[in-house]
C-alpha positions in Angstrom: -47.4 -1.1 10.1 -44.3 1.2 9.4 -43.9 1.6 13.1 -43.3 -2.3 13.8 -40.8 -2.4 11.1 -39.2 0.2 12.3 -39.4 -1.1 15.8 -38.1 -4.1 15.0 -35.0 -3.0 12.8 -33.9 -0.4 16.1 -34.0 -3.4 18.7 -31.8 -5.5 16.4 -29.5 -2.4 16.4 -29.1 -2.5 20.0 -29.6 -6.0 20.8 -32.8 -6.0 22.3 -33.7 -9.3 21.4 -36.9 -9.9 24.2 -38.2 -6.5 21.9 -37.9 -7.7 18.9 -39.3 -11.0 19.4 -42.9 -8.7 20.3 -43.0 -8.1 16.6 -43.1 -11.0 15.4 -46.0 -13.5 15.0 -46.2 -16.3 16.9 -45.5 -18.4 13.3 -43.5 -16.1 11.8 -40.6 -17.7 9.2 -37.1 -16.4 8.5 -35.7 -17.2 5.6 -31.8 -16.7 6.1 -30.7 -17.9 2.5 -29.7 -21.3 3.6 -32.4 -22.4 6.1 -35.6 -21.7 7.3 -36.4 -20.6 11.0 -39.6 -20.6 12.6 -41.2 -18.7 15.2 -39.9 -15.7 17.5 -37.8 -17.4 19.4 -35.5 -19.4 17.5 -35.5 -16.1 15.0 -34.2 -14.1 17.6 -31.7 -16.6 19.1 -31.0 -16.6 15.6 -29.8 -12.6 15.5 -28.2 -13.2 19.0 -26.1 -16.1 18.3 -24.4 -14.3 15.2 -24.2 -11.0 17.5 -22.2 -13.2 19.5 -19.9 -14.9 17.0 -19.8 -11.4 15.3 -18.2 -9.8 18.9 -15.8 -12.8 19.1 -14.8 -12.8 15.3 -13.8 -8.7 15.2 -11.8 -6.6 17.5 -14.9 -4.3 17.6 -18.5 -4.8 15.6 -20.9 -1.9 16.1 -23.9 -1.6 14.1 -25.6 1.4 12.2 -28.9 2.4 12.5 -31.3 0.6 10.0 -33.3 2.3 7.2 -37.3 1.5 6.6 -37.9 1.4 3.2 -41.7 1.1 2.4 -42.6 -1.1 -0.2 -46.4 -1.3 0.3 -49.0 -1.5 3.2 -47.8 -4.8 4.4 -44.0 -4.9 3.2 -40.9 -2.9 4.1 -37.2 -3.7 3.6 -34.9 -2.8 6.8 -31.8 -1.5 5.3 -29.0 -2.7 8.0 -25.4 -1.3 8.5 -22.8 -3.1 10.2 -19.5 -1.4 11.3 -16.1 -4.1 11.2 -12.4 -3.7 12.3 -10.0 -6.3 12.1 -6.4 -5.7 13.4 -7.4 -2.5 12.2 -8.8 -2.6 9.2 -12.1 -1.5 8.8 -15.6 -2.4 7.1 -19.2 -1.4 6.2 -21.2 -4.1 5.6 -24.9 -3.9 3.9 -27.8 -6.1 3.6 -31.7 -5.5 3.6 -34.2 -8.1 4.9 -37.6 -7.8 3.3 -40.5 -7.6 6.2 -43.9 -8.7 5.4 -46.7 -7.9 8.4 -50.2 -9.8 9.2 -53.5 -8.2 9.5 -52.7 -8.0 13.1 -49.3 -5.8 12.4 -47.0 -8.4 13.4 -44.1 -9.4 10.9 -45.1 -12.8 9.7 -42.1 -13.5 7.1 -38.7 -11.9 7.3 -36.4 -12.8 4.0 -32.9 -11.7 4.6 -31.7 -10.4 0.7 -27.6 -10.2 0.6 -26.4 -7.2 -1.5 -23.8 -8.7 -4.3 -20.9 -6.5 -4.6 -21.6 -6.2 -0.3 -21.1 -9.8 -0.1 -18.0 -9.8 -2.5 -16.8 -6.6 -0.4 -17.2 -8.2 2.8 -14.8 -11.7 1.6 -12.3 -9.8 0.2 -12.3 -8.1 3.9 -12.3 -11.6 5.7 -9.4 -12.3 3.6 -7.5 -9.6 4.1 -8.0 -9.7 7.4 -7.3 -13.4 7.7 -10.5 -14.8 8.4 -10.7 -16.4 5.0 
């Protein structure tokens, strides 16, 4: 079970989206924080659209390699890291996104969990960088 969490965290680090979607179910949900997204597919769209709009937004936007964090059996966090400069300023952003796996191994709900001093970190660096 470790092994798809950990699977799945590594091909969001290097945007392989077609290898992520393999560890998902084929009814898996996402819950972002503000909507709800179902199956493989539109999850990872999901994670490439905001790669996208990430590239766009900075000068350059590299990302960390994630952390498994066990929680039990069928549940792990994925610790990710994300890397920011802005007319050259830089940031580390955090969040963790709670996995929970089937019977069959595959993640069947992914909650994404925002960090609150990251996500007070992270405006104060949109606003200094003038993206806020």
């Amino acid at each position: 079970m470790e092994s798809t969490a950990k699977q799945f965290g590594t091909a969001l680090d290097n945007d392989d989206f077609a290898l992520a979607q393999t560890t998902l179910s084929d009814d898996c949900r996402y819950e972002t924080g503000t909507k709800t997204l179902i199956g493989p597919e539109e999850i990872c769209n999901s994670y490439e659209v905001n790669m996208i709009a990430g590239r766009k937004k900075f000068d350059e936007l590299e990302w960390g390699k994630c952390r498994i964090e066990k929680l039990n059996e069928y549940q792990f966090y994925v610790h990710f890291c994300d890397h920011l400069t802005k007319n050259g300023i830089t940031h580390t952003y955090r969040c963790k996104q709670k996995l929970t796996l089937n019977e069959a191994g595959k993640i069947c709900l992914i909650e994404h969990e925002e960090i609150p001093e990251e996500r007070k970190q992270l405006n104060g660096f949109y606003k200094k960088v003038g993206l806020k």
